[in-house]
N, C-alpha and C positions, 0 to 999 in steps of 0.2 A: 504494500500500500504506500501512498504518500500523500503527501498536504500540501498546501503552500507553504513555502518557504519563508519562515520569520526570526532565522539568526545564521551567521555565520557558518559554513560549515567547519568543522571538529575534527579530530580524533582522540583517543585514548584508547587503554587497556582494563582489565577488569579479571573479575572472575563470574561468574555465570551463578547466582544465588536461587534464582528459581524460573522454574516455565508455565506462565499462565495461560498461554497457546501455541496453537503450530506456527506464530509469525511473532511472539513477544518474548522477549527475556528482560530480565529484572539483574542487572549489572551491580556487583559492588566496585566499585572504581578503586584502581591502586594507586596511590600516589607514590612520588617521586622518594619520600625521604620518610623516615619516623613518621608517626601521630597517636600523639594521646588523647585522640577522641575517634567517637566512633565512624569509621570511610563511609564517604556520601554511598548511596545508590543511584541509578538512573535507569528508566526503565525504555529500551528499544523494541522499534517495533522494524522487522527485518520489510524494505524497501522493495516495490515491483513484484509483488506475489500477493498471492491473497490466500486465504486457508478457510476451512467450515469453521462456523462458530460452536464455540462450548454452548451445552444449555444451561441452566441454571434453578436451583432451587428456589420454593415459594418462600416467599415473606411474607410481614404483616403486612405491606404495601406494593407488592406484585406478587403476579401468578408464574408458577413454574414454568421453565421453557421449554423444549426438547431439542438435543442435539443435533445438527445438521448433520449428514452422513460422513464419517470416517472423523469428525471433528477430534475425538477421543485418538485415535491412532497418530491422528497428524501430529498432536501436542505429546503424545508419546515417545514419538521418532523424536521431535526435535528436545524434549527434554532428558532422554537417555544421551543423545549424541552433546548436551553440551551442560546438563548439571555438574557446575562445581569443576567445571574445564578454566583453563584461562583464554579469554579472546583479544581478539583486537577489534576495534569499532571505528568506521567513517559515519559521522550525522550528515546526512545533506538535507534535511528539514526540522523543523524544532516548532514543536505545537505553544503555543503561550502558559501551558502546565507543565513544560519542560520534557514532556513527552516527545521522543528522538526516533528518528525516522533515516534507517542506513542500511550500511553493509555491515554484519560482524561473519569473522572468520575468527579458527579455532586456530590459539599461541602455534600448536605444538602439531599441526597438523603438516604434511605435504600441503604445498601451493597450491595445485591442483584439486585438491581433496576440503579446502580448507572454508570456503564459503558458505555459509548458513544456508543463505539464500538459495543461493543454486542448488547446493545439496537438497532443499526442499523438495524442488523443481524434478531435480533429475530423479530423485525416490518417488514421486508422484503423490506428494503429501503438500501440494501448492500448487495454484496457478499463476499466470505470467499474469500482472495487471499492469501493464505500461499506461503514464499520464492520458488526457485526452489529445493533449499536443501530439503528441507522441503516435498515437494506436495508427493512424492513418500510414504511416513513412514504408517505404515496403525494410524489411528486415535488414537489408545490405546496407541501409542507412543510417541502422540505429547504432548507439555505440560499442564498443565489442564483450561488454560484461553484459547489453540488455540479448546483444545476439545470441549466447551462450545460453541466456536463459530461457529465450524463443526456442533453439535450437532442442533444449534438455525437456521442453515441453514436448514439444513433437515426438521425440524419443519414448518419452514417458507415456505417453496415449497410445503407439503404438506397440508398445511392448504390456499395455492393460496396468500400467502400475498401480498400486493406491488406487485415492479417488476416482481415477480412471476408469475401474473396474465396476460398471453399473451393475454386476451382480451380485456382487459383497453390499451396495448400500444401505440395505435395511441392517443385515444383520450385523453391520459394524454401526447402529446405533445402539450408544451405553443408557442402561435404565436409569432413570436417575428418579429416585425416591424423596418424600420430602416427612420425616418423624419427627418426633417429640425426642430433644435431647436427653433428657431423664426419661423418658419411656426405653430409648435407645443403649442406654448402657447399663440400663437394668436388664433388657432382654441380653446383652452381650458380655456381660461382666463375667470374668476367669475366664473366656473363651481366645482358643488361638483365632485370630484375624489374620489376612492377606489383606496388606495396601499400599499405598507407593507415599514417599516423603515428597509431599510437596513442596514446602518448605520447613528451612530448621531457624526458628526463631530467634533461639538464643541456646544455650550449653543445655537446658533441660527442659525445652519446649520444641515440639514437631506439629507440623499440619500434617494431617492423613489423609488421605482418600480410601474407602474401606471398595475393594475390588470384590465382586461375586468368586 
């Protein structure tokens, strides 16, 4: 995805703290020297692709959602391949909530191997969203990182990857239940659980997700 443009474009490095979707990660930023406070975060949202949305549970003031097909897989892929990895990050859009809009690639990876984005793309857990400017140019026009992503499309559809695959889209949507927190861990208490850390808060706090 992207925005219009309202600061500078950036770089820096980071480590990858958590995955809210198949196109966001939630950065702790390294700085350059010491600090005895705690390193900012910044939260990116990876540029030119688009992914299904998560659903979301009801509250007192909305109703439950349901997930868009493969939403869960997509945000899977990209939070195994980069939880707690070190990357590097370009912003080339900056929303006015400081919400950044780039490329990140993985410290430690091969060059070629190394791009969030693409790797999206090429797993078929993203699609190509080029600007409106943009969409009309034919391909040999565009620039050679948006090429790569056009080209990892076409790959990716034909070879049925991911999203691609209209016959997996039902059954890769994740149930999503909406209970009574103490109803919830009185049915559950001593029982062994499977589920993935979404995030780790601090030394003795974890977010869960309880997996069927």
């Amino acid at each position: 995805m992207s925005e219009k443009e309202s600061a500078p474009k950036d770089k820096g490095r980071g480590i990858v703290r958590a995955v809210p979707s198949g196109d966001t990660l939630i950065v702790q930023l390294v700085t350059a020297g010491p600090s005895t406070s705690a390193l900012p975060e910044r939260e990116i949202v990876l540029s030119n692709i688009t992914v299904p949305r998560l659903g979301r549970v009801a509250t007192s003031d909305r109703d439950a959602s349901r997930d868009e097909p493969f939403a869960w897989d997509s945000r899977e892929f990209l939070r195994k391949k980069a939880i707690g990895k070190r990357v590097n990050f370009t912003i080339d859009n900056t929303t006015p909530t400081g919400r950044g809009y780039g490329t990140v690639t993985l410290a430690d990876a091969p060059a070629d191997t190394a791009s969030l984005n693409l790797l999206m793309v090429q797993e078929g857990w993203a699609k190509v969203h080029l600007p409106p400017s943009l969409q009309a140019k034919e391909t040999s026009k565009l620039r050679p990182e948006l090429q790569s992503l056009v080209a990892a499309e076409e790959a990716a559809k034909t070879a049925l990857k991911g999203l691609h695959n209209a016959e997996k889209e039902e059954s890769s949507i994740r149930p999503i239940l909406s209970v009574e927190p103490f109803k919830l861990y009185n049915s559950l208490k001593g029982k062994n659980l499977t589920g993935v850390v979404e995030m780790i808060r601090n030394g003795s706090t974890f977010r869960i997700v309880l997996v069927p």
